[in-house]
C-alpha positions in Angstrom: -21.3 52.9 -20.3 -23.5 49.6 -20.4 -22.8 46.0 -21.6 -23.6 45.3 -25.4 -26.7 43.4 -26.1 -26.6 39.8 -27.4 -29.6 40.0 -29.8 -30.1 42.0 -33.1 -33.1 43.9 -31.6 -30.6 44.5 -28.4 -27.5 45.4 -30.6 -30.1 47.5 -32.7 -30.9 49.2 -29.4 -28.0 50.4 -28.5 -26.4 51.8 -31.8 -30.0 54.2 -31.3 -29.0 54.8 -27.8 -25.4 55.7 -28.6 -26.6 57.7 -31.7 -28.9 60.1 -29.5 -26.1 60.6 -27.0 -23.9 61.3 -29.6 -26.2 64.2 -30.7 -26.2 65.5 -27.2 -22.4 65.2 -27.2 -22.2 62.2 -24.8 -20.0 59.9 -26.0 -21.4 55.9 -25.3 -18.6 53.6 -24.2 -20.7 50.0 -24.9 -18.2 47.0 -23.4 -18.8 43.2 -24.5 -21.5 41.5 -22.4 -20.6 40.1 -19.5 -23.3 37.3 -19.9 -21.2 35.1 -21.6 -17.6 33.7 -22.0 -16.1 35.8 -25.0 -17.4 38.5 -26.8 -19.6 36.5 -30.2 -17.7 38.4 -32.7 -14.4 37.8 -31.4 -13.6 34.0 -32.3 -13.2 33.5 -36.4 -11.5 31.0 -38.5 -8.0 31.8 -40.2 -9.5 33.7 -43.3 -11.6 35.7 -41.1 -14.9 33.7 -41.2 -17.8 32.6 -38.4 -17.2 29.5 -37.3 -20.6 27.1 -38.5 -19.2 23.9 -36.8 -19.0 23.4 -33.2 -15.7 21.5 -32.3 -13.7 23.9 -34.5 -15.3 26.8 -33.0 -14.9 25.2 -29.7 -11.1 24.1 -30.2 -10.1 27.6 -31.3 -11.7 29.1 -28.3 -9.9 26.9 -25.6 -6.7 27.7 -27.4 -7.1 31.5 -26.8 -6.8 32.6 -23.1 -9.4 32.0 -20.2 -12.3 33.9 -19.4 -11.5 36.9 -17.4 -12.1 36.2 -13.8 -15.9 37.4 -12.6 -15.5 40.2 -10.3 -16.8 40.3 -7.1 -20.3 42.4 -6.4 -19.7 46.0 -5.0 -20.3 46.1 -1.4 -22.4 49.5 -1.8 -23.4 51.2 -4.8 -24.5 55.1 -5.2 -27.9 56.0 -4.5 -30.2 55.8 -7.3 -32.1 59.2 -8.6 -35.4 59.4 -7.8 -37.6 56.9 -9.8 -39.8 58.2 -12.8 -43.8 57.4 -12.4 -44.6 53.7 -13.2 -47.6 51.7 -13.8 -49.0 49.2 -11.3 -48.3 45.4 -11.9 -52.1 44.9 -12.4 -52.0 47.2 -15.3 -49.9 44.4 -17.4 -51.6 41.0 -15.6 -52.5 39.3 -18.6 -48.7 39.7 -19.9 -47.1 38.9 -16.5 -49.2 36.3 -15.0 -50.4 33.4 -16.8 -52.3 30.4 -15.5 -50.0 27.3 -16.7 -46.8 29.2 -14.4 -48.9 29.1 -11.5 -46.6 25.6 -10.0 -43.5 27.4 -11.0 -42.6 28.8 -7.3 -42.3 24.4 -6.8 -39.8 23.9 -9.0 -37.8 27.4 -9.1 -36.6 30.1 -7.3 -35.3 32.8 -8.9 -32.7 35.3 -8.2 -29.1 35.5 -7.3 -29.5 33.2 -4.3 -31.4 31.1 -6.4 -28.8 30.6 -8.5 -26.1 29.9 -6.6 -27.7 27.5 -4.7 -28.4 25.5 -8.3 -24.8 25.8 -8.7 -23.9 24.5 -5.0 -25.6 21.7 -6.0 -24.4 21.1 -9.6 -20.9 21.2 -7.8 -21.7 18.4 -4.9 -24.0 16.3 -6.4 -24.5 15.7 -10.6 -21.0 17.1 -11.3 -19.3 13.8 -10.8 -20.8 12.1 -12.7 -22.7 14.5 -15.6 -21.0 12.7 -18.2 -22.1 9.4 -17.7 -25.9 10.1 -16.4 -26.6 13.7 -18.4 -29.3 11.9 -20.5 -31.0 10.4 -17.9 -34.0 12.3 -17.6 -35.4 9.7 -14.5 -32.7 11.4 -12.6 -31.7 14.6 -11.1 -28.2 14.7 -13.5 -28.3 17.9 -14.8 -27.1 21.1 -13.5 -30.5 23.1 -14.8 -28.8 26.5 -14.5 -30.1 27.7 -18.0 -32.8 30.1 -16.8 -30.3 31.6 -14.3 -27.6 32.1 -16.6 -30.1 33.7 -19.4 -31.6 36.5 -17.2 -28.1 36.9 -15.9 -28.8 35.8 -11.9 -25.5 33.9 -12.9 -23.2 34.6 -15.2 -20.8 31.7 -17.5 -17.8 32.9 -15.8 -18.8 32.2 -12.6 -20.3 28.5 -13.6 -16.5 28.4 -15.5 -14.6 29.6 -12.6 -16.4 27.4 -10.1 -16.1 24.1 -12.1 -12.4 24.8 -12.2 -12.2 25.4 -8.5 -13.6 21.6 -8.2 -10.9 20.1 -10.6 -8.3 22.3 -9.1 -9.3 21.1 -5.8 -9.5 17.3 -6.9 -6.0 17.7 -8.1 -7.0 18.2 -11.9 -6.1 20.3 -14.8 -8.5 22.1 -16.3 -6.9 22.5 -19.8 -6.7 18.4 -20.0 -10.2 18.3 -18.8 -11.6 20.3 -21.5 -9.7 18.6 -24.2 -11.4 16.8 -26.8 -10.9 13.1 -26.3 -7.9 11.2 -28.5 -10.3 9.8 -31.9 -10.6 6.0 -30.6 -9.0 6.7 -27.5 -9.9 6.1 -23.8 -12.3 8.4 -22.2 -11.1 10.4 -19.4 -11.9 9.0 -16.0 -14.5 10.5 -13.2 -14.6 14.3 -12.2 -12.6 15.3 -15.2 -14.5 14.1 -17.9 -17.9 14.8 -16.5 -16.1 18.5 -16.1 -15.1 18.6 -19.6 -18.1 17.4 -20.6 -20.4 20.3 -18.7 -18.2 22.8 -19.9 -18.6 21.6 -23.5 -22.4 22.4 -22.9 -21.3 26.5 -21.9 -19.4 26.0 -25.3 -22.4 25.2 -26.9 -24.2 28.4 -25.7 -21.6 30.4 -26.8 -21.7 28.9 -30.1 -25.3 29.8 -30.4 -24.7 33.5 -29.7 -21.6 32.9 -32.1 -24.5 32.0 -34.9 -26.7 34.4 -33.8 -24.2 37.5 -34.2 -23.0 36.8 -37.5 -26.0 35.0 -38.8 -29.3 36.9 -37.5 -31.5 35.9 -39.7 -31.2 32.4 -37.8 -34.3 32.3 -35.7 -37.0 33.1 -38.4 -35.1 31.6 -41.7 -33.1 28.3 -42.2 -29.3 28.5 -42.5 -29.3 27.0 -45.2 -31.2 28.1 -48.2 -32.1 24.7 -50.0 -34.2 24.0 -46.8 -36.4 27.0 -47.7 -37.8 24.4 -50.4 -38.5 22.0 -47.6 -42.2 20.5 -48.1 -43.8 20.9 -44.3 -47.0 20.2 -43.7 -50.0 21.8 -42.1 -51.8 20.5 -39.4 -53.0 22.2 -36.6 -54.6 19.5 -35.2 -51.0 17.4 -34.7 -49.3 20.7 -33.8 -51.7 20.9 -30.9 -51.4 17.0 -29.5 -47.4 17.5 -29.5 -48.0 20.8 -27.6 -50.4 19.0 -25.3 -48.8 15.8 -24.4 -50.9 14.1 -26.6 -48.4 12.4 -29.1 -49.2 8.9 -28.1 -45.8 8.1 -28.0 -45.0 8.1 -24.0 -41.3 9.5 -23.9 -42.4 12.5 -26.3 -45.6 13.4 -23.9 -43.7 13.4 -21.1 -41.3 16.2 -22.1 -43.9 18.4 -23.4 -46.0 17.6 -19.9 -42.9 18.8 -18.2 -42.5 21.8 -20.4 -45.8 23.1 -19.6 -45.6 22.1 -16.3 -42.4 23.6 -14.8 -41.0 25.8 -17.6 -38.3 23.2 -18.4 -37.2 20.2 -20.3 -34.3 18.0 -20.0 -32.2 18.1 -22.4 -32.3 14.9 -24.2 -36.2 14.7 -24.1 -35.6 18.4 -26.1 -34.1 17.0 -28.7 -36.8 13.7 -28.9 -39.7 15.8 -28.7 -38.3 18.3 -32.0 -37.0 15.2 -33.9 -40.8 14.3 -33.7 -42.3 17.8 -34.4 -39.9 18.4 -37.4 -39.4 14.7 -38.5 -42.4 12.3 -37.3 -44.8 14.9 -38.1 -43.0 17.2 -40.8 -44.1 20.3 -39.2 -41.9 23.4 -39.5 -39.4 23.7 -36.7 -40.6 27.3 -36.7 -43.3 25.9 -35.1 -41.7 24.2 -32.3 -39.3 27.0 -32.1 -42.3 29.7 -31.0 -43.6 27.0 -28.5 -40.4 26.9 -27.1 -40.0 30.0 -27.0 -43.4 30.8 -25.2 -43.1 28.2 -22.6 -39.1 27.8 -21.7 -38.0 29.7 -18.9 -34.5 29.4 -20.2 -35.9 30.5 -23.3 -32.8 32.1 -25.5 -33.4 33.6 -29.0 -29.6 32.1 -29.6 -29.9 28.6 -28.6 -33.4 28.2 -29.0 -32.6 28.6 -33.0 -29.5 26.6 -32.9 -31.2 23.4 -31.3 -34.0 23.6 -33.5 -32.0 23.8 -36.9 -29.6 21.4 -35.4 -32.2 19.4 -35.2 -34.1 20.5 -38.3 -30.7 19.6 -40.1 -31.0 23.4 -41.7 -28.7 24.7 -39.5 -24.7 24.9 -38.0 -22.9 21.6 -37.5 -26.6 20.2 -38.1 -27.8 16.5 -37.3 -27.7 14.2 -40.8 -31.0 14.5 -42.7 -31.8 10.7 -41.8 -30.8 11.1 -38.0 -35.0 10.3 -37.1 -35.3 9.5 -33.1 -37.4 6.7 -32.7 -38.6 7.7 -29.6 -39.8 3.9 -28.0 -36.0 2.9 -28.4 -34.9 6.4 -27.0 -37.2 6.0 -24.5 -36.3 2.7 -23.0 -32.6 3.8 -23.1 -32.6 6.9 -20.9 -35.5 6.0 -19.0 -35.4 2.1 -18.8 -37.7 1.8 -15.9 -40.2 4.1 -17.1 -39.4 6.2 -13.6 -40.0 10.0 -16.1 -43.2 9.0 -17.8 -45.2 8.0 -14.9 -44.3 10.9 -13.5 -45.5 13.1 -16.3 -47.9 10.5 -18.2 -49.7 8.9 -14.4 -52.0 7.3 -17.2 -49.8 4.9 -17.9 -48.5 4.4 -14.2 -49.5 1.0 -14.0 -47.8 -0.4 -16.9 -44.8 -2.2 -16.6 -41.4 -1.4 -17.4 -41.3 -3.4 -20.8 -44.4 -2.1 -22.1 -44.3 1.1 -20.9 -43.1 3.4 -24.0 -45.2 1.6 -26.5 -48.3 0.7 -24.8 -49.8 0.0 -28.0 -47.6 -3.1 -27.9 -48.8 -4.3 -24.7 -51.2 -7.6 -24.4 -54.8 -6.5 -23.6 -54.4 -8.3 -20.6 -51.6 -5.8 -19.4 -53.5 -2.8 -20.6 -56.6 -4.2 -18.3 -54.9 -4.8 -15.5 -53.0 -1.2 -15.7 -56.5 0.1 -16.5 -55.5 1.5 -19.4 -58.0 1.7 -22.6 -55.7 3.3 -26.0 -57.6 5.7 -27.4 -59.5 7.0 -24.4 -57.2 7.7 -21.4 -54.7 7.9 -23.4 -54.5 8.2 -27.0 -53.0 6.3 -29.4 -49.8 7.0 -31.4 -50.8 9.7 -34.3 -48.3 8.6 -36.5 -46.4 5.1 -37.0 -43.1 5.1 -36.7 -41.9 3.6 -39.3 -44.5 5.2 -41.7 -43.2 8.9 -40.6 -39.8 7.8 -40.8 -40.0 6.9 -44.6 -41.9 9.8 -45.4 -39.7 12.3 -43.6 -36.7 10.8 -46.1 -38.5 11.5 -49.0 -39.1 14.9 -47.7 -35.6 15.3 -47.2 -34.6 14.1 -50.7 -36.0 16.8 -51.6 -33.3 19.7 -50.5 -30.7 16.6 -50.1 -30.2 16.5 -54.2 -28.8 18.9 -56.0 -30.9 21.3 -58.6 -30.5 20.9 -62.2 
C-alpha cells in the first residue's frame, strides 16, 4: 500500500510498480495522497468535466464535505529490514550541494519541527491580519509554509485543521469564513477574512494539482493552443539580467535577488517579476518556469505551471492579455517606503523613498548624494516601460484574434 503520486512521472510510477506486483501476485492497494486536501481527480463540473476556473472549482469543493481529519503520528513503528548498500553523499556533491544554497540554513529549517514552528507562527502573528498585509513584501505577512507542505514536513490538512482551531477558538465559523464575499458587498471583518483569505491560497494549490491531473501536458505546453503561435523572443542576454537582478527596474531585482538568495519569493514580487519576463521582455514563460523551478525551494511541477500560464495568460482562469504590471507603480504600492529593495538592491540604499523604484527619474543631485551612477552600480532599465507595454499588445493580438 503507498499514497498515489501527484505528478505524471509519479502516477506513471506507480501503475509500473503495481503492474510488477501484479505479476508476482501481489495485489497494490494505492490510496489518494495525503499531501493535499482532496484527491485531484475527484472534484468535476456537472457534465463530468475538470474544472479550468478557480472560484467554480473552489465553490464546488467547499460545498462537498471537509477534509478528513490528519491523524496523529504513530508513537512506534516496526523495525525497518536491514538497509540495502548505498552510495556516500560525496558520490552525488555536485547534484546535492550547490554554491548559491549555501545561506539557506539562515533563512530555513527544514523538517517536521521546522514546520510546525512556521505554522505556530503563521497562527500568532501574520494570521490576523493576512488579508490586509499579504502583498506586502517589506513585511513578514506571509505564512511561507510552501516548501514544508511540498516535501510533505506538513501536510494541507493540518494547516486546514489548525486555522479552523483559531476561528473556532475566536468564536468563528469556518464555513462563513471561507465563503466568497457578497458581489459589492462588505468584506468580512478581522480573523475571519484574513482566514478565508489564507485558505483560498490552499485552494489554489489544489487547483494546480486539479490542472495538472487532468491536463499534464501543462508544464511544457500552453493550455491553450492559439498561444502556441505566440511570437517570443530570444535573448539570452535579457534572460540572464532578469535571472540576475539586473532588470533595472528595482522592485523586479529585488525578487529575483531574494530568489537566489534564500530559495524564496513572496508572492506578489512572483507575479511582478513573470509579468516582466513574459510581458516586458516577451520571453517564453517556459523560461521563467525552469528558473523557477531550479531555484524555488517550494518548487511544485503543479503550481509552478499554473502561476506561470496564469500569468502567461495561456493557461486556467488566466490573467487578461493586457493585464501588464508596471512594476514602478507596483512597487511603490506594496513597498512604499522602499524597506524590500534596500534590502535586496543595497545599491540603491541611499535613495529616498520617492525615487527609489525608478531611480532613473531621480535628479542627479539625488543620485550624487545616494552615490549612485545608472549604468555602473546599478544598471539602467533594459526596456521602457511603456515601449514593452505596446509591444507586448501587439504580440498578443496575435493569438487574441481569431483565424480566418
Amino acid at each position: 500500500m503507498w499514497a498515489a503520486g501527484l505528478e505524471p512521472e509519479e502516477l506513471a510510477d506507480d501503475d509500473d510498480v503495481a503492474a510488477e506486483l501484479a505479476q508476482g501476485g501481489v495485489q497494490a492497494i494505492v490510496v489518494p495522497s495525503t499531501n493535499l486536501l482532496v484527491d485531484p481527480a475527484a472534484i468535476r463540473t456537472r457534465e463530468g468535466r475538470p474544472y479550468t476556473v478557480f472560484t467554480p472549482y473552489w465553490r464546488a469543493y467547499l460545498s462537498g464535505p471537509p477534509p478528513a481529519e490528519a491523524q496523529a503520528a504513530p508513537e512506534t513503528l516496526p523495525a525497518a529490514p536491514p538497509a540495502p548498500a548505498g552510495l556516500a553523499l560525496d558520490e552525488f556533491q555536485a547534484e546535492a550541494q550547490r554554491a548559491w544554497a549555501a545561506g539557506f540554513a539562515e533563512v530555513w529549517q527544514p523538517g517536521e519541527t521546522g514546520a510546525h514552528l512556521r505554522l505556530a507562527r503563521l497562527l500568532t502573528g501574520p494570521l490576523a491580519a493576512y488579508a490586509e498585509e499579504r502583498d506586502r513584501p517589506d513585511r513578514q505577512s506571509t505564512s511561507r509554509l510552501s516548501p514544508h507542505l511540498h516535501c510533505g514536513e506538513l501536510s494541507a490538512r493540518q494547516v486546514w485543521q489548525a486555522v479552523a482551531g483559531e476561528l473556532a477558538e475566536a468564536g468563528l465559523d469556518l464555513e462563513a469564513a471561507t465563503a466568497p464575499p457578497a458581489w459589492g458587498g462588505e468584506q468580512a471583518p478581522g480573523l475571519r477574512r484574513s482566514a478565508g483569505a489564507f485558505l483560498r491560497q490552499l485552494g489554489w494549490r489544489e487547483f494546480g494539482h486539479h490542472l495538472l491531473r487532468h491536463f499534464p501536458q501543462t508544464p511544457e505546453q500552453p493550455l491553450h493552443e492559439r498561444f502556441a503561435a505566440f511570437p517570443w523572443r530570444d535573448d539570452p542576454a535579457a534572460l540572464e539580467a532578469w535571472r540576475r537582478g539586473q532588470t533595472g527596474y528595482p522592485f523586479v531585482d529585488a525578487g529575483m535577488r531574494e530568489l537566489w538568495s534564500t530559495g524564496w519569493m513572496h508572492n506578489r514580487v512572483r507575479l511582478i517579476t513573470a509579468s516582466f519576463l513574459v510581458k516586458h521582455l516577451l520571453l517564453p514563460w517556459q523560461s521563467g518556469e525552469d528558473w523557477f523551478w531550479d531555484t524555488l525551494v517550494d518548487a511544485d511541477l503543479a503550481d509552478n505551471a499554473l502561476g506561470w500560464q496564469w500569468v502567461a495568460g495561456s493557461g486556467a482562469d488566466a490573467a487578461p492579455y493586457f493585464r501588464i504590471f508596471n512594476p514602478v507603480t507596483q512597487g511603490r504600492r506594496y513597498d512604499p517606503d522602499g524597506v524590500y529593495v534596500r534590502r535586496w538592491v543595497p545599491e540603491l540604499a541611499g535613495l529616498p523613498a520617492a525615487h527609489i523604484h525608478a531611480p532613473w527619474l531621480a535628479p542627479a543631485d539625488v543620485l550624487a548624494a545616494a552615490g549612485i551612477t545608472l549604468g555602473e552600480g546599478y544598471p539602467a532599465p533594459i526596456v521602457d516601460h511603456g515601449e514593452a507595454r505596446s509591444r507586448a499588445l501587439a504580440a498578443y493580438d496575435v493569438v487574441r484574434r481569431p483565424r480566418r
